[in-house]
N, CA, C and O atoms as CSV, one atom per row, in Angstrom:
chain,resi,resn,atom,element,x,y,z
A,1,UNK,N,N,0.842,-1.167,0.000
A,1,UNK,CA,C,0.000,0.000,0.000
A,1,UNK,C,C,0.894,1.239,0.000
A,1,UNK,O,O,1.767,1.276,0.868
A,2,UNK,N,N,0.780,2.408,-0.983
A,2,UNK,CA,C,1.500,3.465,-0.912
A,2,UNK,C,C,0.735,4.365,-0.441
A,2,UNK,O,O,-0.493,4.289,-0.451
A,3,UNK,N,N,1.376,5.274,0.003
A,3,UNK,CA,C,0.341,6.678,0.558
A,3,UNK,C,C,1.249,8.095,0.155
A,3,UNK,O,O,2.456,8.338,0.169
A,4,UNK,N,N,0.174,8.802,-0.168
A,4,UNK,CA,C,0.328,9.490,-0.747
A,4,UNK,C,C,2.193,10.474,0.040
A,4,UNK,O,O,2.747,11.136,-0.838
A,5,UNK,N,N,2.665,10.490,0.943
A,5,UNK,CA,C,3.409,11.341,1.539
A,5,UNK,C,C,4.629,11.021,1.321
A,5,UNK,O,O,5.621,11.665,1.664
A,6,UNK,N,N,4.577,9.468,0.430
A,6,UNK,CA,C,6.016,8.731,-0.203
A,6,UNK,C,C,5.997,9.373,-1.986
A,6,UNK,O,O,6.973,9.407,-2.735
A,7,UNK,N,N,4.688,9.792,-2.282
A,7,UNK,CA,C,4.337,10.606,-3.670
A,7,UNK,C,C,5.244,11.628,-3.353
A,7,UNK,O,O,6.236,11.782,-4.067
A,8,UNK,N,N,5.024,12.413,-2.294
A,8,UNK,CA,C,5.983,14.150,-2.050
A,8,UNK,C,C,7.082,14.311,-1.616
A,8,UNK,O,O,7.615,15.419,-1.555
A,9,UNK,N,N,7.972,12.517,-0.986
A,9,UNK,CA,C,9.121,12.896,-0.929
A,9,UNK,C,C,9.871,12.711,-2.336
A,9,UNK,O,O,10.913,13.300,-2.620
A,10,UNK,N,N,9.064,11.632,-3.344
A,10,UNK,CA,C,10.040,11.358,-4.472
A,10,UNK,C,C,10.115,12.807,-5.223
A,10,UNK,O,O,11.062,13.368,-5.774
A,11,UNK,N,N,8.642,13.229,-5.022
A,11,UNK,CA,C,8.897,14.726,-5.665
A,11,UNK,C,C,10.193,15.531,-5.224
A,11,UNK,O,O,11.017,15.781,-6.104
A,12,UNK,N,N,10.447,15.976,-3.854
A,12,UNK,CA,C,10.971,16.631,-3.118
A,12,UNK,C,C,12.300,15.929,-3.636
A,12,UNK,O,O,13.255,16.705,-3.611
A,13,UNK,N,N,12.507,15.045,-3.958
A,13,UNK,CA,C,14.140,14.252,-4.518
A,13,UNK,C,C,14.535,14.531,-5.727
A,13,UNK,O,O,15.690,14.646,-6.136
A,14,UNK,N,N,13.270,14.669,-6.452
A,14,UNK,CA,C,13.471,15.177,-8.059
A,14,UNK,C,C,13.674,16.969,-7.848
A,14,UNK,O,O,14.455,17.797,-8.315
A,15,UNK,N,N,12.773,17.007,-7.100
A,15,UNK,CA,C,13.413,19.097,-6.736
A,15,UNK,C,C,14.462,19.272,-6.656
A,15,UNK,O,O,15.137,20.033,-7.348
A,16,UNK,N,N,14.870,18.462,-5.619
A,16,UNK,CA,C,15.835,18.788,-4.816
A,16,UNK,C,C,17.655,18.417,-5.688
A,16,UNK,O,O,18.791,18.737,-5.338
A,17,UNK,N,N,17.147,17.648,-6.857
A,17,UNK,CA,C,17.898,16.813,-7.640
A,17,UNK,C,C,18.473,18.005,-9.132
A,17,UNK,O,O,19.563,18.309,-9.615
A,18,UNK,N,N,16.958,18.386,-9.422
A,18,UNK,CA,C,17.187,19.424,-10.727
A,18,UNK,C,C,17.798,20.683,-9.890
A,18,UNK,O,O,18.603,21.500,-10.337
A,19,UNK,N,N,17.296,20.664,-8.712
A,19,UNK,CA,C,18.291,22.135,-8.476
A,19,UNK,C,C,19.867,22.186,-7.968
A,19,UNK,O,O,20.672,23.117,-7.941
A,20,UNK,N,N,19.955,21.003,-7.634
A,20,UNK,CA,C,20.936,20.978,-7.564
A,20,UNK,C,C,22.467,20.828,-9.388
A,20,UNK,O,O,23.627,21.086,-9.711
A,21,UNK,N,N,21.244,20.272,-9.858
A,21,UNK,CA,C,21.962,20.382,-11.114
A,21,UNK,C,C,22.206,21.950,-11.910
A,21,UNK,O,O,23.205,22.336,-12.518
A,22,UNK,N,N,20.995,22.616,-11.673
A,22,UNK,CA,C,21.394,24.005,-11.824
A,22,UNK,C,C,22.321,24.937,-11.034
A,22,UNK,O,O,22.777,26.035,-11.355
A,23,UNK,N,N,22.465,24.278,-10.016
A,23,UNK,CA,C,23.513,25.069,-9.545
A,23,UNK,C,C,24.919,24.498,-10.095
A,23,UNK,O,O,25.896,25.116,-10.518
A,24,UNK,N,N,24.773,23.593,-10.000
A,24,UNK,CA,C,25.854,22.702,-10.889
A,24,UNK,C,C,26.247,23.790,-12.616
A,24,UNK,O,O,27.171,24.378,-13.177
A,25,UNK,N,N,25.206,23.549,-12.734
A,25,UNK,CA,C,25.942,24.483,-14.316
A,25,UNK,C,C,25.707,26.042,-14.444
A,25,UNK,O,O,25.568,26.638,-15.513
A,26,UNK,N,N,25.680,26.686,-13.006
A,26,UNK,CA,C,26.123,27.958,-12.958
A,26,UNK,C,C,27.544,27.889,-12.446
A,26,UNK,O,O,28.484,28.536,-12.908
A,27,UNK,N,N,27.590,27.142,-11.570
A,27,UNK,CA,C,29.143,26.656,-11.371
A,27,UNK,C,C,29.820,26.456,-12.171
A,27,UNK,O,O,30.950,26.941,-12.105
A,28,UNK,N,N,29.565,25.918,-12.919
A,28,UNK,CA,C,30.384,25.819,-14.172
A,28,UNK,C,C,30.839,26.537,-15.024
A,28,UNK,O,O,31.937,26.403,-15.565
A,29,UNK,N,N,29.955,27.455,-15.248
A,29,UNK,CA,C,29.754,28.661,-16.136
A,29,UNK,C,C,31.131,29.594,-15.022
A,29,UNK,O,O,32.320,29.742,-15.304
A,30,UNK,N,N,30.445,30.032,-13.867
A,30,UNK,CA,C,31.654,30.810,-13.327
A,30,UNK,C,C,33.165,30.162,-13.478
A,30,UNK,O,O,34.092,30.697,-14.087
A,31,UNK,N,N,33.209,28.984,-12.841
A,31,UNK,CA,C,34.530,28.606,-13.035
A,31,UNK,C,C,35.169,28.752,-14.450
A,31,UNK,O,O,36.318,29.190,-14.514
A,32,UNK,N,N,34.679,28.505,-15.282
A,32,UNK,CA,C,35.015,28.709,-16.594
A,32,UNK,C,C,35.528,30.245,-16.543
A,32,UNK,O,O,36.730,30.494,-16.440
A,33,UNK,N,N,34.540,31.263,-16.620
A,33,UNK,CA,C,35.542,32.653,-16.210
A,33,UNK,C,C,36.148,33.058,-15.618
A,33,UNK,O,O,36.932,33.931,-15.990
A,34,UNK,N,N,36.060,32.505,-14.086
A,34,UNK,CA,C,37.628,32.762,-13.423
A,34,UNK,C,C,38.284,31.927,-13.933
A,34,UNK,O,O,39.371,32.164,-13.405
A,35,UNK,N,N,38.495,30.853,-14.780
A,35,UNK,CA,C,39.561,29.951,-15.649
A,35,UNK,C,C,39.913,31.327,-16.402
A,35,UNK,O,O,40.891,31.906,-15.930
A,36,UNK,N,N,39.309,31.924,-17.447
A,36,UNK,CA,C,39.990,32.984,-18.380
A,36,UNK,C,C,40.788,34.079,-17.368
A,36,UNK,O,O,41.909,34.542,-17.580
A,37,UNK,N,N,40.110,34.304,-16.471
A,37,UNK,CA,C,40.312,35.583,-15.524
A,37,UNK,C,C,41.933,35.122,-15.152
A,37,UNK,O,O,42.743,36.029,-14.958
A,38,UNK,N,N,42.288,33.984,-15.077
A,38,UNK,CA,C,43.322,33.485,-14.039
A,38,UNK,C,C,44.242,33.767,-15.480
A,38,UNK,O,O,45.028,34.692,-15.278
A,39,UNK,N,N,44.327,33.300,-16.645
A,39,UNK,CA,C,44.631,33.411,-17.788
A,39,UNK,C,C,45.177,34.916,-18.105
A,39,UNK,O,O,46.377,35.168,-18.213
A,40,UNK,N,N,44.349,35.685,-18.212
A,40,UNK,CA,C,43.942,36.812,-18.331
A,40,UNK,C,C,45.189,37.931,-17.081
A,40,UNK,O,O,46.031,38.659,-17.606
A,41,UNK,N,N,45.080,37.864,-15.737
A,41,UNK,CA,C,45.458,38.477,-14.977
A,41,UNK,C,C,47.215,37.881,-14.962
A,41,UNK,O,O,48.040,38.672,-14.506
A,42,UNK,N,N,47.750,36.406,-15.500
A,42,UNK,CA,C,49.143,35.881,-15.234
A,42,UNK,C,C,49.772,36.991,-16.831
A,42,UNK,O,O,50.788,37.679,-16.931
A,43,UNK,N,N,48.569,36.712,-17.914
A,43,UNK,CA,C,49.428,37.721,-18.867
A,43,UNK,C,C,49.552,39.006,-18.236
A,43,UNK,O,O,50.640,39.402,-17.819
A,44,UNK,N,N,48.873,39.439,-18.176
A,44,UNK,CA,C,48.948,41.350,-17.571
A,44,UNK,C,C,50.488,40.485,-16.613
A,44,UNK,O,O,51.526,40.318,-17.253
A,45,UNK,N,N,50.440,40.197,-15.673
A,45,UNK,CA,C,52.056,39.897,-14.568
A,45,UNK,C,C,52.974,39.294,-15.789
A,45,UNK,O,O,54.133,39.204,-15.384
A,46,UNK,N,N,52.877,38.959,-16.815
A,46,UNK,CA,C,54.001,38.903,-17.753
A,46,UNK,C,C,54.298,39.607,-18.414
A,46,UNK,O,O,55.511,39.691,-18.609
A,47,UNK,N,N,53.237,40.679,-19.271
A,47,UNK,CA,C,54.173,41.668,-19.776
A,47,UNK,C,C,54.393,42.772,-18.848
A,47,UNK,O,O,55.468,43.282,-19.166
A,48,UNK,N,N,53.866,43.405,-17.816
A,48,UNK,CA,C,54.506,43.862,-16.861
A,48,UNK,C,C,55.667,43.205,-16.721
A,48,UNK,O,O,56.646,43.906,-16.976
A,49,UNK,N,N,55.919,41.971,-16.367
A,49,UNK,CA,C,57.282,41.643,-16.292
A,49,UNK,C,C,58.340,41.921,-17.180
A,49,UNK,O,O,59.468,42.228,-16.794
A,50,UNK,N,N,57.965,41.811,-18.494
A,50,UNK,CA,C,58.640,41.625,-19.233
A,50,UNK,C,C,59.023,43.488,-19.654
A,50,UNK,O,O,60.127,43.827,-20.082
A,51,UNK,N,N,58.237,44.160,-19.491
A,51,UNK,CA,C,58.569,45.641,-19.783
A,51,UNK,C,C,59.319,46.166,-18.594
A,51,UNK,O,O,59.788,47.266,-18.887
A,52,UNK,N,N,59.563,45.874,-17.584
A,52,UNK,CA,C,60.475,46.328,-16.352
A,52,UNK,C,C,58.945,46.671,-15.653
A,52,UNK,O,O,58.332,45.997,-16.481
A,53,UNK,N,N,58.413,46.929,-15.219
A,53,UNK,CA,C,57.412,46.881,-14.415
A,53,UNK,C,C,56.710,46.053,-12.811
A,53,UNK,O,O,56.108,44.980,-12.861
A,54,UNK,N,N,56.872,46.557,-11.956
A,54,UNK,CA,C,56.354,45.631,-10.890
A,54,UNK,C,C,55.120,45.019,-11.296
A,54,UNK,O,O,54.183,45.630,-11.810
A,55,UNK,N,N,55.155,43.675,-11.023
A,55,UNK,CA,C,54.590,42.434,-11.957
A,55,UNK,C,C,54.587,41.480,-10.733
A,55,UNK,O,O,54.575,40.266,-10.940
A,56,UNK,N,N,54.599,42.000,-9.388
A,56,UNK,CA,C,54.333,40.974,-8.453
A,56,UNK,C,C,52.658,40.970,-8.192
A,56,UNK,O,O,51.890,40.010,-8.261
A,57,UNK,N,N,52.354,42.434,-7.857
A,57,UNK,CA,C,50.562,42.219,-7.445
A,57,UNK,C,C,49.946,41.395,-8.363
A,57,UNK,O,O,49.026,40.658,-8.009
A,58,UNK,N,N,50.427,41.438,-9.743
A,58,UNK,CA,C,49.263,40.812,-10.916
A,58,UNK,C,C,49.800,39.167,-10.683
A,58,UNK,O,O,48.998,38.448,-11.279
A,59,UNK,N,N,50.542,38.597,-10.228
A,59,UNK,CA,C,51.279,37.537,-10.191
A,59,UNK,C,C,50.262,36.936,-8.475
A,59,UNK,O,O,49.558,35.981,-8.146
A,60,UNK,N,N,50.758,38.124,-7.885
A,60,UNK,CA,C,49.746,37.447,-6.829
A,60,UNK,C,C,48.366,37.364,-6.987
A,60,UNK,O,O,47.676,36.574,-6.344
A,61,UNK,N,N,47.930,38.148,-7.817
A,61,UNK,CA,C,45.870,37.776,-8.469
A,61,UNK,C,C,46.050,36.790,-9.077
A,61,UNK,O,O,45.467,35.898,-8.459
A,62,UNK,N,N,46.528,36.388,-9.956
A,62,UNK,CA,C,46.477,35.770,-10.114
A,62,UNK,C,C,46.596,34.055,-9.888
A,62,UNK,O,O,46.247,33.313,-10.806
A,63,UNK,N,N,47.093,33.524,-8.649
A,63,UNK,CA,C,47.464,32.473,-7.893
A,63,UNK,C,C,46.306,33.046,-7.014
A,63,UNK,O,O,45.532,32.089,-7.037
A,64,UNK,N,N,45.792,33.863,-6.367
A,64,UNK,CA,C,44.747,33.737,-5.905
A,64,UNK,C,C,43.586,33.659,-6.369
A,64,UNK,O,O,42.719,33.380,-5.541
A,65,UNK,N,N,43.213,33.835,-7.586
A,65,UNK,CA,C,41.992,33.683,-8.721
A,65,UNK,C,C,42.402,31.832,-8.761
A,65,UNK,O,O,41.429,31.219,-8.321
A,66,UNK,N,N,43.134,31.223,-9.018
A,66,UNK,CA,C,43.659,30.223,-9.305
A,66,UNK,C,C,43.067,29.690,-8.291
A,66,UNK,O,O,42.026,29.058,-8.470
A,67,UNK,N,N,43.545,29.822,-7.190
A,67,UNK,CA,C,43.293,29.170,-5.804
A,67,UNK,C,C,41.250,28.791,-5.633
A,67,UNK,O,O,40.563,27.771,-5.596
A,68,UNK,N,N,41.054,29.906,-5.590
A,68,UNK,CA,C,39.489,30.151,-5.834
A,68,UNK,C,C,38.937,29.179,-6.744
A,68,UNK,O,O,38.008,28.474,-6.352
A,69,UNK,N,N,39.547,29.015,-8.298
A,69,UNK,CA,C,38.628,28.117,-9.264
A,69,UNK,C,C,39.363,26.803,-8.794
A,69,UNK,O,O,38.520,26.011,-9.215
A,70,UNK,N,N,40.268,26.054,-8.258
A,70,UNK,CA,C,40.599,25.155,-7.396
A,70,UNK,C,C,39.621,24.655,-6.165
A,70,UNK,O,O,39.247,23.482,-6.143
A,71,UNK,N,N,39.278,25.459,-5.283
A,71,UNK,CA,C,38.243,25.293,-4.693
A,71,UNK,C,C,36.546,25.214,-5.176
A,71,UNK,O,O,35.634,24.514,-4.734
A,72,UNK,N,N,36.558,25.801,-5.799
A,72,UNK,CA,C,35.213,25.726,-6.838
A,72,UNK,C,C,34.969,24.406,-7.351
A,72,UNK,O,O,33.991,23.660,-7.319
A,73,UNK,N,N,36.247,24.314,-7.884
A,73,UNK,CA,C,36.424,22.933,-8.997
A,73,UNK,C,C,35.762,21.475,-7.499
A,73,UNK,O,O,34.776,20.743,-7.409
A,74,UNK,N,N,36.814,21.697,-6.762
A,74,UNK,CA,C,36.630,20.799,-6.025
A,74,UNK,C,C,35.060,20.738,-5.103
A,74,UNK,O,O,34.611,19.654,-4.728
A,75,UNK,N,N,34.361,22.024,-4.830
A,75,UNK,CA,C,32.938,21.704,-4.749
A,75,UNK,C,C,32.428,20.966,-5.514
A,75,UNK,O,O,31.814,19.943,-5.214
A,76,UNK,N,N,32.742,21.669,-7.291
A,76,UNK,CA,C,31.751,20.946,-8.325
A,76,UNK,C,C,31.427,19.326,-8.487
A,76,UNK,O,O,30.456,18.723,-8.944
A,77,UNK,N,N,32.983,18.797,-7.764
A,77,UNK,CA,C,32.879,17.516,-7.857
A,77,UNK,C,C,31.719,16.893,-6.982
A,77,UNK,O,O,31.440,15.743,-7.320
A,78,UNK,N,N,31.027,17.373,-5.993
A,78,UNK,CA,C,30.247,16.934,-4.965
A,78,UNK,C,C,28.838,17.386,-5.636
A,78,UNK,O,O,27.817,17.003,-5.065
A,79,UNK,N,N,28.747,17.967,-6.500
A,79,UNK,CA,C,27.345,17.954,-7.209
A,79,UNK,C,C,27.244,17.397,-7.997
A,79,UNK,O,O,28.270,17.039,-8.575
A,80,UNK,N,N,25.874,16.963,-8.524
A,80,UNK,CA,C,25.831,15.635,-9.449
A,80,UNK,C,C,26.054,15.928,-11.333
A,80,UNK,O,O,25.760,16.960,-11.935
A,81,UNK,N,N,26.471,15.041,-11.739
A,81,UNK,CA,C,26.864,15.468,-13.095
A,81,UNK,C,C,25.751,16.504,-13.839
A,81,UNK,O,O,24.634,16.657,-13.346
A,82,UNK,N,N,26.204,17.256,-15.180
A,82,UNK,CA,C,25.338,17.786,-16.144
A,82,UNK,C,C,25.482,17.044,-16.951
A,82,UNK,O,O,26.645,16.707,-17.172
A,83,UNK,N,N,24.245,16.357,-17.879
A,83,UNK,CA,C,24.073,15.903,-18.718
A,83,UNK,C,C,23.701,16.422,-19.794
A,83,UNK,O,O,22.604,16.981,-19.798
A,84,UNK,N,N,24.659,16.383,-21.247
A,84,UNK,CA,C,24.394,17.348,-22.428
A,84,UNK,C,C,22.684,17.071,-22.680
A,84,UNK,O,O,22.080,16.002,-22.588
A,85,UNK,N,N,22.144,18.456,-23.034
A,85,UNK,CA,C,20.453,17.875,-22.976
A,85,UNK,C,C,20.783,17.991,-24.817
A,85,UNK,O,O,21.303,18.996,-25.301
A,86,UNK,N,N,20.459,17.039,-25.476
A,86,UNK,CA,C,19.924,17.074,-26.801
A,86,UNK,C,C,18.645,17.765,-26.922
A,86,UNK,O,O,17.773,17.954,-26.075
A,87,UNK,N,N,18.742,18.245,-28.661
A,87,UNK,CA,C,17.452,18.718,-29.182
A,87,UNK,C,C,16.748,17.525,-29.845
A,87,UNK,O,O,17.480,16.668,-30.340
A,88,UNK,N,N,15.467,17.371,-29.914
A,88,UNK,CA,C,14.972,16.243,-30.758
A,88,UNK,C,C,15.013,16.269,-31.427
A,88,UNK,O,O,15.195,17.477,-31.576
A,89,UNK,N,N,15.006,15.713,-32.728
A,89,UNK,CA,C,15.342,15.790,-34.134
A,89,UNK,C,C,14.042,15.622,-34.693
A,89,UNK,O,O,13.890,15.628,-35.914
């Protein structure tokens, strides 16, 4: 015999399931730009370097942007995969 209150937790698992997947691929999305950002901020500390320029602050954003999508990364692993959604044909 089922009753109805085992109906609202499977719901509450599927909620609780898709949102977690959306957070999942906003995560993703950010990490991906602090990936460029980290990219982005080691060039600026290289050609500063390379022109005589103090080229330590951009050197240190950058290992700390780094550090950040490192930790990110390693949340993402604890949320459940994204699955490519196809279009129907």
């Amino acid at each position: 015999m089922r009753y109805e209150d085992d109906d609202d937790e499977d719901d509450l698992d599927a909620e609780d399931h898709l949102r977690r997947v959306r957070i999942a691929e906003h995560l993703e999305a950010v990490i991906g730009f602090l990936a460029f950002a980290v990219l982005a901020v080691a060039g600026i500390g290289v050609y500063t370097a390379v022109t005589g320029q103090q080229a330590w602050t951009w050197f240190v954003g950058a290992v700390v942007l780094a550090a950040v999508v490192v930790a990110l990364w390693r949340f993402r692993r604890r949320l459940p995969r994204v699955e490519v959604r196809r279009r129907p044909s």
